[in-house]
Structures are given as structure tokens and as C-alpha cells.
C-alpha positions in Angstrom: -4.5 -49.7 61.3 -2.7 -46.1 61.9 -3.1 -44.0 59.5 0.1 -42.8 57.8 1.7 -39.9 58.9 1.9 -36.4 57.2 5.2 -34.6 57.1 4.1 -32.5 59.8 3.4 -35.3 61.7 -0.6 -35.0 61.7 -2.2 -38.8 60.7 -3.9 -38.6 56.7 -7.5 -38.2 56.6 -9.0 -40.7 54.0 -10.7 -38.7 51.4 -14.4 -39.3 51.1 -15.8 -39.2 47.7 -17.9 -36.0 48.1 -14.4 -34.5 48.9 -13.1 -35.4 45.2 -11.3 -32.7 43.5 -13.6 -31.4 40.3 -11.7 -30.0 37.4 -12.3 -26.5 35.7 -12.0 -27.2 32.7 -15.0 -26.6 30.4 -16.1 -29.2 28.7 -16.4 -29.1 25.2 -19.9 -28.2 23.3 -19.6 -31.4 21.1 -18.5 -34.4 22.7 -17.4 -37.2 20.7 -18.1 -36.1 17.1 -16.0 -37.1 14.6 -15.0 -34.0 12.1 -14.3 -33.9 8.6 -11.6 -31.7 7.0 -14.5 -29.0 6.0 -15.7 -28.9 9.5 -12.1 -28.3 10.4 -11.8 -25.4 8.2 -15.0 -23.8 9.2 -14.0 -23.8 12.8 -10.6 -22.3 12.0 -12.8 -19.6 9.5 -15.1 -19.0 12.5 -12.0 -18.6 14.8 -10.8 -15.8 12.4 -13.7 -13.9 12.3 -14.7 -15.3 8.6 -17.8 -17.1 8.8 -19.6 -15.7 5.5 -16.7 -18.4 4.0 -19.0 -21.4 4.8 -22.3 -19.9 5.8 -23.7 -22.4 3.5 -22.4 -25.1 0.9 -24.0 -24.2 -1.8 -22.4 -20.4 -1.7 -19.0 -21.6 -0.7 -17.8 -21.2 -4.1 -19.5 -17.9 -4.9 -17.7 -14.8 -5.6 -20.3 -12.4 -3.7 -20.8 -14.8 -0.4 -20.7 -11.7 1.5 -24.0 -10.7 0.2 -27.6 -11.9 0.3 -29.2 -14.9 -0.1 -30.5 -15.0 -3.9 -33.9 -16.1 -2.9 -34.3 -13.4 0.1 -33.3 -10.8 -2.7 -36.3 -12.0 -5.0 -38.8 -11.9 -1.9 -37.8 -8.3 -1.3 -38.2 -7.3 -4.7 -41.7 -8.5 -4.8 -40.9 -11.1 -7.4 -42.4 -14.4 -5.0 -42.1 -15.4 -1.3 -39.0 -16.7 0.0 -40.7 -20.3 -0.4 -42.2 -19.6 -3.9 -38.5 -17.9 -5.1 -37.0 -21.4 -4.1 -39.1 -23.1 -6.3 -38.4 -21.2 -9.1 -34.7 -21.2 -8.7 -34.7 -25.3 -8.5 -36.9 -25.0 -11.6 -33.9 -23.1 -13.4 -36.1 -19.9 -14.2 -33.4 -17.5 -12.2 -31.0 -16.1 -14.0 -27.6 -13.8 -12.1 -25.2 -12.7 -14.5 -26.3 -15.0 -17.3 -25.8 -17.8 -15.3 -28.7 -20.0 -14.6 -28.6 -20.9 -10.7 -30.3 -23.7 -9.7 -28.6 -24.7 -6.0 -30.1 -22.8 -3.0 -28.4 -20.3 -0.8 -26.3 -18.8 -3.4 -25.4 -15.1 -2.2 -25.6 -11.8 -4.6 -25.0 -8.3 -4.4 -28.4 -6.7 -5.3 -26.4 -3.3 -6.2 -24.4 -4.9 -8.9 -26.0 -8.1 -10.1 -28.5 -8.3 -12.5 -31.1 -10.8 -12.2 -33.4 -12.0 -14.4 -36.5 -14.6 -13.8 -37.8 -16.6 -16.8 -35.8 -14.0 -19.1 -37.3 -10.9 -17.3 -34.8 -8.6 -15.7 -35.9 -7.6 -12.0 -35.3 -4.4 -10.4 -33.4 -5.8 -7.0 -31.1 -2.5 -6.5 -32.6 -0.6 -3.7 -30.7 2.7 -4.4 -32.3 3.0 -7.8 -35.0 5.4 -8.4 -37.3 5.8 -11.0 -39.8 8.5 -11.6 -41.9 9.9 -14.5 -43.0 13.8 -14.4 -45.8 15.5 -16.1 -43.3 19.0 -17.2 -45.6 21.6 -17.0 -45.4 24.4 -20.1 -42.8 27.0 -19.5 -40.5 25.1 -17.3 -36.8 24.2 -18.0 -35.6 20.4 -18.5 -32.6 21.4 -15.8 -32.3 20.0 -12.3 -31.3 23.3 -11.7 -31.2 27.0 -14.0 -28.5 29.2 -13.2 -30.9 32.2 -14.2 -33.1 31.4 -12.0 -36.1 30.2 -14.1 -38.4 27.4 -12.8 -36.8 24.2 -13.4 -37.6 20.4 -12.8 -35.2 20.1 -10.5 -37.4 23.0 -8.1 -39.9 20.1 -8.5 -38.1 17.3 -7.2 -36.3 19.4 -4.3 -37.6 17.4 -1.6 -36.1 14.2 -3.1 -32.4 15.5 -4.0 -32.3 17.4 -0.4 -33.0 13.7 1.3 -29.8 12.6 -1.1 -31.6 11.2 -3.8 -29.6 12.3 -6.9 -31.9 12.4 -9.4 -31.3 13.4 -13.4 -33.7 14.0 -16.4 -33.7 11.3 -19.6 -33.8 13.9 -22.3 -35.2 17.2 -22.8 -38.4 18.9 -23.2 -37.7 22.4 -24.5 -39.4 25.0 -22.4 -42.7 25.1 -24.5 -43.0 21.5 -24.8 -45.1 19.5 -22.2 -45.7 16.0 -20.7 -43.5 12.9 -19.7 -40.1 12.9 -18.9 -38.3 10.4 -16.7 -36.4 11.1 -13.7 -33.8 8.4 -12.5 -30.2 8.0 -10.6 -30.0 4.6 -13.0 -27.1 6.3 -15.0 -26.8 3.1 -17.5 -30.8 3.0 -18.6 -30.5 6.5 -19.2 -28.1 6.7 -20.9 -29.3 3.8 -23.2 -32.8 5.3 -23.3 -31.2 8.3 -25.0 -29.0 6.4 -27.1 -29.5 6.4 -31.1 -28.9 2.8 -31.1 -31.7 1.2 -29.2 -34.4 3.7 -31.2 -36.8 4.3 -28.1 -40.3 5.5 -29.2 -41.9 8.6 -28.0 -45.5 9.8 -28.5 -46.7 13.7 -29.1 -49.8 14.9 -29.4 -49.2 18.4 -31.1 -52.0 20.9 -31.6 -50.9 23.1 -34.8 -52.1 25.8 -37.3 -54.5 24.7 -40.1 -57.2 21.5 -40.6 -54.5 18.6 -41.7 -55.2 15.7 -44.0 -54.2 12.4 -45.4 -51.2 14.3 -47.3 -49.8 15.7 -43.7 -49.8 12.2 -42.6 -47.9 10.2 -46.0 -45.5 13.7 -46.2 -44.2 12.8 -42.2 -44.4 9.0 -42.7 -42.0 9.2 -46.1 -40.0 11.8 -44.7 -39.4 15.1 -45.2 -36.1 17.0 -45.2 -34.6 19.1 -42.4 -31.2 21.4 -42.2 -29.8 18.4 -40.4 -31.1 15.4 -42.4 -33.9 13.8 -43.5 -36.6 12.9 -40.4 -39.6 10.3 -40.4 -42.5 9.2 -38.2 -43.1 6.2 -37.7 -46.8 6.4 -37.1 -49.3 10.0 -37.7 -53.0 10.0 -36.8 -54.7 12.8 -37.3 -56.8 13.2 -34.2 -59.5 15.9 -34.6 -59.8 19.0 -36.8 -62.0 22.6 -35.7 -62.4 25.9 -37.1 -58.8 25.6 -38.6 -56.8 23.8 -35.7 -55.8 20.2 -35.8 -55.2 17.9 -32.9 -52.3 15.2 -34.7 -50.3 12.1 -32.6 -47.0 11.4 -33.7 -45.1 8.7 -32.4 -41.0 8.5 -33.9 -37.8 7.2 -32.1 -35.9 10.1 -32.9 -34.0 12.4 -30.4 -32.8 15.6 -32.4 -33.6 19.0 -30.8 -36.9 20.7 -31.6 -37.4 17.7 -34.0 -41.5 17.3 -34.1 -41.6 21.1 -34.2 -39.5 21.6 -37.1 -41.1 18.4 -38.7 -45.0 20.0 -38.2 -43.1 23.3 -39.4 -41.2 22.1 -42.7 -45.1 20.6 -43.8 -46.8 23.9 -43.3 -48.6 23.2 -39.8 -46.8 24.9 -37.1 -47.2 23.8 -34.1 -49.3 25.7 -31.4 -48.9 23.5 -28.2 -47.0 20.1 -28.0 -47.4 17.4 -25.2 -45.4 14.1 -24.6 -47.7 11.7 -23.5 -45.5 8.2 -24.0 -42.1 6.6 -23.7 -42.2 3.1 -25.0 -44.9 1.8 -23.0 -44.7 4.4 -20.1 -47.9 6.6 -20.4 -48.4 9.8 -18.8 -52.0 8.6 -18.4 -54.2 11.4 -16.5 -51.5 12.3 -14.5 -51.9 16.4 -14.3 -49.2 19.1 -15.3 -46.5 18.9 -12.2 -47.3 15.7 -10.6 -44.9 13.3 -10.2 -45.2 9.3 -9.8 -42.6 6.3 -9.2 -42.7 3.7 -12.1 -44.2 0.5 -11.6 -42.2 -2.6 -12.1 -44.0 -4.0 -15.2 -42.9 0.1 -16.9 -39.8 -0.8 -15.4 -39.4 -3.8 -17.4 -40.3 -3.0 -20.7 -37.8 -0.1 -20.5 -34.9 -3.0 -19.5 -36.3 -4.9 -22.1 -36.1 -2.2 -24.9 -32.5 -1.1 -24.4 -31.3 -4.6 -23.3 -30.7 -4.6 -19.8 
């Protein structure tokens, strides 16, 4: 049989099957799979640019999905391995924000969040810095002295120059010695100086005359001041030669000058006068200018004491 004709008047070729036209269309990555309305809305939130919206399901409803992954943030902070933080937020023992978290996956902000585990607040925030600092005698409790006297802040130059902006919790008066904590944690230190959560501190002061059980019942009682009665809340007298005694005091108070005046109202003035303990942080051997980071169990008991 003759072919048909084309238009031009040329017979049609039969088209083999090797000669089949292909289309160029791309076929799609999923063939076949039936989608539910959540699928649906992730594709459209991955269209937009918005995956962080359904990264996971059980962070879907969480106000700070665009952070990390709880138990990545817990791993960092040396609280557990990733494995070992998931176990412990199925067993209930994490808390973030008060609220106990038990599903997997849930997202936090480590800058803002405060996390606790069995109770215990852990330090997550990676811009926080905490130092203590043995103040040598003579130097100023400034970060920096307009007169140009040695300061504490001279001490931690290196730190503040790399942007680290460090401050001083409390004051040691030029004279005075020992431990005082450096920190860009605005809210501990400003509850570690605060009346109301009656932080401890520890002296050892070296003063005039051999003291005795009377030194120690006058400080515990109290004894009166030009700005109100002050106490101790513990007095040990350490040693006692040729006319010098060596005395700890430990007290929660903050006024200026106050274990000076205190030694001075009794009739031992004091001679030299070291801080040797916050709380639980001890300046341990640690000598006059040297400078350490706190460790997280110090860390801790500070959050603990002024309830953070």
C-alpha cells in the first residue's frame, strides 16, 4: 500500500519506535505519594524560604524554632552527650523556662533561656563570662582610673580589647586584697550585690593586738557603727604572735569599709585585710594578680544563691 502523501507531496515515513518523541519535562522526585495537609504546608513553607517552621514536629509549636535543638544545647554545655541529654529530657529532668520538656527536638535560644536539669540551672549562654581575680594591694576596684592609678581593668586589658566587656561585682577598697569577680552577666551581678539575697563573703584580717573570745561574742552580737548596727555571722580567731592577730570573718554585708570599721569600733585595727571567699567561690592558692574563669559547679552555687 502507498504511503499517504505529505502536503508537499513527499510519501510519510512510518515512525519507528526509537524515533518516538521524549518529553522534557522533569519528572517529579516523589512519584505516586499520597500527601497529607501538613506535607502540603511544609512544601509551600519550603517554597517560601521558611523551613525552620516544620524542621521537626515536635518544635512546630515552639516560640524559638529558629534556634537550637534543646539537646545539642546541653551537649555543648558539657551537661551529657547528645544521646545521654535525650534521655534525660524523656525522663522529664529538663527544665526551659519553668517548663518541663519532655518531647525531643524542641528548639531554644541559649542567650535568653534559662535551663535547668534536675533543678540545677546550666550555664548555656556562650557570650557570658565569668572570672574571679586575686586584687593585688594598692590597686583600684575600676575597670579603668581616670587618674591614672593601676586598676583592675589594666589587668583584664587583653580580654576587653578582644570585646569582652567585662565589670567588677563589688568593691575592694585600694588596701584591701583577694577575690573579686569579674563578669558581663549583668543580672547575677547585680543580684550578687543585692541586700536581699545576703551573699556571704570571707576575710581574713590581720590587726593590732592578741584578740580573744570577747572580740569574737562583741562582732557576732553586734556592735554599733555611724550607719547602723553590723554583725558577723561567723569569727574565728586564727592565730595570735607577739601582739598581732590573724581573725576570719565571714558576714553578708556589703557597706563600704565595713570589716575595717567593725575590727576598728572593737579596738583591733586592722593591719592587712584579704577576701578569700564568695559563697562557695574560694580564692584557693591562686597568687596576687592571677586571674582564672569559674568552673561550672562555682557557677552554680552562685545561680543557686541569688535564685537564677
Amino acid at each position: 500500500m502507498t504511503p499517504p502523501a505529505r502536503r508537499d507531496g513527499t510519501p510519510e515515513k512510518k515512525k519507528r519506535d526509537s524515533e518516538m518523541l521524549l518529553s522534557n519535562a522533569k519528572p517529579a522526585r516523589r512519584q505516586n505519594v499520597k500527601r497529607n495537609k501538613k506535607a502540603t504546608a511544609q512544601s509551600v513553607a519550603s517554597d517560601l524560604g521558611a523551613d525552620w517552621l516544620y524542621e521537626d514536629s515536635s518544635s512546630a509549636h515552639n516560640p524559638n524554632a529558629q534556634g537550637e535543638r534543646l539537646q545539642k544545647v546541653l551537649a555543648k554545655a558539657g551537661v551529657a552527650s547528645r544521646r545521654h541529654a535525650e534521655v534525660l529530657i524523656e525522663a522529664g529532668r529538663v527544665e526551659v523556662n519553668g517548663e518541663v520538656i519532655k518531647r525531643q527536638g524542641v528548639r531554644v535560644n541559649p542567650n535568653v533561656d534559662i535551663i535547668r536539669v534536675d533543678g540545677v540551672r546550666v550555664n548555656v549562654n556562650e557570650e557570658h563570662e565569668y572570672f574571679i581575680l586575686n586584687k593585688p594591694r594598692g590597686m583600684q576596684s575600676t575597670m579603668q582610673d581616670d587618674m591614672g592609678r593601676p586598676c583592675v581593668g589594666d589587668m583584664v586589658a587583653e580580654k576587653t580589647a578582644s570585646g569582652q566587656r567585662l565589670f567588677h561585682v563589688g568593691r575592694l577598697d585600694a588596701d584591701t586584697e583577694g577575690l573579686l569577680i569579674l563578669t558581663n552577666d549583668g543580672e547575677l551581678a547585680n543580684r550578687l550585690m543585692h541586700p536581699k539575697y545576703e551573699v556571704s563573703k570571707t576575710y581574713l584580717a590581720t590587726v593590732l593586738g592578741e584578740a580573744d573570745k570577747a572580740l569574737i561574742r562583741t562582732l557576732k552580737e553586734g556592735i554599733e557603727l555611724d550607719d547602723g548596727m553590723a554583725k558577723a555571722d561567723f569569727v574565728q580567731v586564727v592565730d595570735k604572735n607577739q601582739g598581732m592577730s590573724l581573725i576570719r570573718l565571714e558576714l553578708h554585708e556589703g557597706r563600704k569599709h565595713i570589716v575595717r570599721r567593725m575590727l576598728k569600733a572593737a579596738g583591733y585595727p586592722v593591719q592587712r585585710l584579704v577576701r578569700t571567699k564568695i559563697h562557695t567561690v574560694q580564692l584557693g592558692d591562686m597568687k596576687p594578680g592571677g586571674i582564672r574563669a569559674l568552673n561550672s559547679s562555682e557557677l552554680t552555687s552562685l545561680y543557686k544563691a541569688v535564685g537564677m
